[in-house]
Backbone as CSV, one residue per row, in Angstrom:
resi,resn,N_x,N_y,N_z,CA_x,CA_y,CA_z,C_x,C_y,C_z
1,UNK,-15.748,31.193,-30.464,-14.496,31.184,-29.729,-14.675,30.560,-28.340
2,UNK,-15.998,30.566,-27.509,-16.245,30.221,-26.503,-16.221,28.661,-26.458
3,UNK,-16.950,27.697,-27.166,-16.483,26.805,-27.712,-15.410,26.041,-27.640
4,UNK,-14.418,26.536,-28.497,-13.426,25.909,-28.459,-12.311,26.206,-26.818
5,UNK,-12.590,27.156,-26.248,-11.951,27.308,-24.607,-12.428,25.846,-23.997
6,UNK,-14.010,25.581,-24.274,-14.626,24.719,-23.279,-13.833,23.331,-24.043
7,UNK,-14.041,23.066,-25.237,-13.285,21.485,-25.681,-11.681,21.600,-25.281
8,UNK,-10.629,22.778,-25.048,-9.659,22.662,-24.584,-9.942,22.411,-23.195
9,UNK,-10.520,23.241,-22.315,-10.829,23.310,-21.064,-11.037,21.619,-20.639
10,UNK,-12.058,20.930,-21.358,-12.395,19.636,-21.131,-11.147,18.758,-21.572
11,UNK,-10.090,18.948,-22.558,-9.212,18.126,-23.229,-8.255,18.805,-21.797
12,UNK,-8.009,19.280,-21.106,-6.784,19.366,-20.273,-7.351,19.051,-18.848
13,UNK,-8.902,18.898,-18.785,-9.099,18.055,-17.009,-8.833,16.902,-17.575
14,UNK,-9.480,15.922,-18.702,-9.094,15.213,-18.958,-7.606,14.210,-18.792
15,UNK,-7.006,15.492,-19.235,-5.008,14.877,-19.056,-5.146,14.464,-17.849
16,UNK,-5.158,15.716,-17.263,-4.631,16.180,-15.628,-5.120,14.928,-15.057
17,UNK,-6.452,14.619,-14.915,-6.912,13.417,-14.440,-6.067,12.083,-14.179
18,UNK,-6.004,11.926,-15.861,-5.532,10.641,-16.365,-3.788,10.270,-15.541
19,UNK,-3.096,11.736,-15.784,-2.152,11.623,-14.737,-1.767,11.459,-13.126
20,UNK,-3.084,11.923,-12.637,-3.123,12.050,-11.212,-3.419,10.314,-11.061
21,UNK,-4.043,9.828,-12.027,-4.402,8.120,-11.829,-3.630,7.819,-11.906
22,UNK,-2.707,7.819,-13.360,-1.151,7.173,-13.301,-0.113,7.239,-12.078
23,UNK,-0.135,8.161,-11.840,0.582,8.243,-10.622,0.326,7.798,-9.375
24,UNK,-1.044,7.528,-9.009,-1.579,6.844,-8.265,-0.885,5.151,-8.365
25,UNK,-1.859,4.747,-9.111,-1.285,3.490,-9.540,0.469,3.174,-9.531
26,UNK,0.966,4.342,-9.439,2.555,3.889,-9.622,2.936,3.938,-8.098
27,UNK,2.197,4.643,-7.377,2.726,5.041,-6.265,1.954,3.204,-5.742
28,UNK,0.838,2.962,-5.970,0.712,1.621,-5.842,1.502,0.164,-5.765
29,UNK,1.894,0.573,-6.626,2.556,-0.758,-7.502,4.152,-0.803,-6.550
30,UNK,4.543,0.339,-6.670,5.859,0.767,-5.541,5.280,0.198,-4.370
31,UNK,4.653,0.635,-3.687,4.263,0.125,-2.483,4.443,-1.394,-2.666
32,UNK,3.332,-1.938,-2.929,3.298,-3.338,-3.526,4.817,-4.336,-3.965
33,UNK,5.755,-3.241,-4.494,6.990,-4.022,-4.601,7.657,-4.093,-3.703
34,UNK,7.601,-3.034,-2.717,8.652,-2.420,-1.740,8.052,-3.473,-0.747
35,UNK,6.980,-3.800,-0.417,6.558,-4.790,0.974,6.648,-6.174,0.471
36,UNK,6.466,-6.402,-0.736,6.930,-8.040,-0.686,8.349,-7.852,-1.008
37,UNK,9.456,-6.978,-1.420,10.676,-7.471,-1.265,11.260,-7.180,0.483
38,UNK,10.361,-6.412,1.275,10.545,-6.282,2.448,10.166,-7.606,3.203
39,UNK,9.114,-7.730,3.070,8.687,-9.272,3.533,9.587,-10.422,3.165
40,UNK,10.232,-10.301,2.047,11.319,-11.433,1.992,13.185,-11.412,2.228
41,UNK,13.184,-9.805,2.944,14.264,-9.747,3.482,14.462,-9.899,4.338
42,UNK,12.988,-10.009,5.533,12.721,-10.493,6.788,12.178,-11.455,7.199
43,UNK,12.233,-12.385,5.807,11.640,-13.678,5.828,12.193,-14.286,6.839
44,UNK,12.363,-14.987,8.335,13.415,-16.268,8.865,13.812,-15.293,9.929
45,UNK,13.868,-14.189,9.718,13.987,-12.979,11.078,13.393,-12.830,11.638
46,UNK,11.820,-12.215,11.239,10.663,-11.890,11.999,9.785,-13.161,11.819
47,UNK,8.486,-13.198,12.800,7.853,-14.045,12.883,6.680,-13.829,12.636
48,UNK,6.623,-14.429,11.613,4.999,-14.041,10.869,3.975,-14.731,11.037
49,UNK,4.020,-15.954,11.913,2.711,-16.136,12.268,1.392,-15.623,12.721
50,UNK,1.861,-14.592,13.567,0.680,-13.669,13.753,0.340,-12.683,13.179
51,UNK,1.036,-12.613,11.983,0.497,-11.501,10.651,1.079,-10.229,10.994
52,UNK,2.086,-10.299,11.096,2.714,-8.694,11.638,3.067,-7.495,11.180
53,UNK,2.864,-6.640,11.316,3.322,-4.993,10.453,4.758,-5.174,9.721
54,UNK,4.770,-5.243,9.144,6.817,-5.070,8.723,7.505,-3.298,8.226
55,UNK,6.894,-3.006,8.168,6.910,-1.258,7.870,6.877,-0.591,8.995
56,UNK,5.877,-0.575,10.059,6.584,0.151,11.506,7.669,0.153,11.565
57,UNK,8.493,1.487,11.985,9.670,1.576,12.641,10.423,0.949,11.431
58,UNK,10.540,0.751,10.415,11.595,-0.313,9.407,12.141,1.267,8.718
59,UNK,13.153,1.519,8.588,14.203,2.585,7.722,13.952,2.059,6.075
60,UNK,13.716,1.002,6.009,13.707,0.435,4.723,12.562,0.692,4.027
61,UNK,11.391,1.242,5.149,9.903,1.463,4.148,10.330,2.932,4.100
62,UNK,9.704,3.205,3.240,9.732,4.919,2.224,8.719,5.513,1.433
63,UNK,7.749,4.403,1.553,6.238,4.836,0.885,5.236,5.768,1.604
64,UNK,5.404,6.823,1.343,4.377,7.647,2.139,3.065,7.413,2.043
65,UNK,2.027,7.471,2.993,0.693,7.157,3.134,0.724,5.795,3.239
66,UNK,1.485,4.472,3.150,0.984,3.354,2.623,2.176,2.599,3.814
67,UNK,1.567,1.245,4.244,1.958,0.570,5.401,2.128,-0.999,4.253
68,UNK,2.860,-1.712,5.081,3.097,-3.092,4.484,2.864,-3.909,5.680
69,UNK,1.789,-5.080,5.477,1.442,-5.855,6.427,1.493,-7.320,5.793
70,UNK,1.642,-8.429,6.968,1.534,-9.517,6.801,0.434,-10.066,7.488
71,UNK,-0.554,-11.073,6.604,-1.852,-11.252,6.850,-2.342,-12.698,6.435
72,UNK,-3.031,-13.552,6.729,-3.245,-15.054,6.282,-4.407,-14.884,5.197
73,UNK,-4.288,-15.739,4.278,-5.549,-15.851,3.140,-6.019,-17.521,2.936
74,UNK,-6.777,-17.573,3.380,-8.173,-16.469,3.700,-7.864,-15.772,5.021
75,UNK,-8.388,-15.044,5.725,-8.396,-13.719,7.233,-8.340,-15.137,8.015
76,UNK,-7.550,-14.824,8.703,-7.120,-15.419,10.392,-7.690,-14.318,11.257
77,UNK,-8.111,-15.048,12.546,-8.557,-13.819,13.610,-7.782,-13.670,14.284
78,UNK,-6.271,-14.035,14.246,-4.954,-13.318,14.710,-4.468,-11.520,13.899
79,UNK,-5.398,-11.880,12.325,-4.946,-10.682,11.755,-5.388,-9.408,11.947
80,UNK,-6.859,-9.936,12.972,-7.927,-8.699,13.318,-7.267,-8.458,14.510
81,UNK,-5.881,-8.730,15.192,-5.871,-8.156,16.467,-5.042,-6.677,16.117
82,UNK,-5.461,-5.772,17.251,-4.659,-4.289,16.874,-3.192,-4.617,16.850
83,UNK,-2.543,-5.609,17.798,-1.470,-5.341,17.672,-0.202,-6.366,16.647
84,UNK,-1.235,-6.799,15.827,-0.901,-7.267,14.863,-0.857,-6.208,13.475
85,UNK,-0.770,-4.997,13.956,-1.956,-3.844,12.629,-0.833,-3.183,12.442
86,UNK,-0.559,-2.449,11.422,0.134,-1.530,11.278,-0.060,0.164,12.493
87,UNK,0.433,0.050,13.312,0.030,1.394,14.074,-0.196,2.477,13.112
88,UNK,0.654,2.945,12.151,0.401,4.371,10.885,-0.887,4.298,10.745
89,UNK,-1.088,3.241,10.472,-2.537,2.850,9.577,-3.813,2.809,10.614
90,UNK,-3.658,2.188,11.843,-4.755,2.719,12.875,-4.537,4.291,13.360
91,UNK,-3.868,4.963,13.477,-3.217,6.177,14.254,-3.908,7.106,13.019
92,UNK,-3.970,6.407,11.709,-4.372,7.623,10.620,-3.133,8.734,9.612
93,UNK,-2.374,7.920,10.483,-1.024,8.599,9.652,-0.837,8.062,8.688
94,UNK,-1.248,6.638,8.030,-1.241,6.146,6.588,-2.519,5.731,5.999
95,UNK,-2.900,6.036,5.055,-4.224,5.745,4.617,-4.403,4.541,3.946
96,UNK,-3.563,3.990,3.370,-3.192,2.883,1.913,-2.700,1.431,2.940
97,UNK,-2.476,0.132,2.677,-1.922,-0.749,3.184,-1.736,-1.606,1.800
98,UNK,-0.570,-2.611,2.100,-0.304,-3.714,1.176,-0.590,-4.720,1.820
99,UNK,-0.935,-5.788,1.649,-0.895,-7.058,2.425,-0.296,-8.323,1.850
100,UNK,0.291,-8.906,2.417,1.089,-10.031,1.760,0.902,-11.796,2.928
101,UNK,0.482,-12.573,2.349,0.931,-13.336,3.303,2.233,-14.109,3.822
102,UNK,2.351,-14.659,4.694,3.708,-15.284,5.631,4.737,-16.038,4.204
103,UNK,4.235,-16.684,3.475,5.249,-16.609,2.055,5.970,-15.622,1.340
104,UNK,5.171,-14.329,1.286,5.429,-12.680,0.699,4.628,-12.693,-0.683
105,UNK,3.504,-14.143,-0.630,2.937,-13.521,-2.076,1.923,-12.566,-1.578
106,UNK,2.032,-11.685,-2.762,0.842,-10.406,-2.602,-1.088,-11.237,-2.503
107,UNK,-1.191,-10.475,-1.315,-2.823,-10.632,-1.273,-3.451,-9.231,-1.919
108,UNK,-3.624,-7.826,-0.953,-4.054,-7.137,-1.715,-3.363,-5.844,-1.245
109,UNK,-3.818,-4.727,-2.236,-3.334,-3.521,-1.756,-4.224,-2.329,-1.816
110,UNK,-5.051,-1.664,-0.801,-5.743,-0.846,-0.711,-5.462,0.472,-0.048
């Protein structure tokens, strides 16, 4: 009887896991959609040459933990300046970032 507790026991971290990833990843992918359609609603408004936060202060971001930035690919050393950075994301209030460059195609999201 002990047995079979432990193969259930193992068959339900298993799930639990697999869901906490899924959801991860979704909460990802959201992010990821939400900053390049943000980046292209502020396409011609803001000025992205210097790789700028677009999620500070924006009512329109809603992703908790996660910042949306604009960034050059390959790295510009305009993108390493702080005040080019997402403040959440230096301050520690967001852990996650998207990055997109000055077009809004996706670079990466960590």
């Amino acid at each position: 009887m002990k047995g079979v507790w432990i193969v259930f026991a193992f068959i339900f971290l298993v799930l639990v896991s697999g869901c906490v990833q899924q959801d991860r990843q979704s909460i990802q992918e959201r992010a990821k959609t939400k900053c390049i359609d943000l980046c292209e609603k502020y396409k011609g408004v803001m000025d992205y040459a210097n790789g700028p936060c677009i999620s500070d202060n924006n009512l329109d971001w809603d992703v908790e933990d996660w910042v949306c930035d604009v960034a050059h690919s390959p790295r510009e050393n305009v993108d390493n300046l702080p005040e080019n950075q997402c403040i959440a994301f230096r301050n520690g209030e967001a852990h996650h970032f998207v990055e997109v460059d000055p077009n809004c195609e996706f670079i990466k999201a960590v």
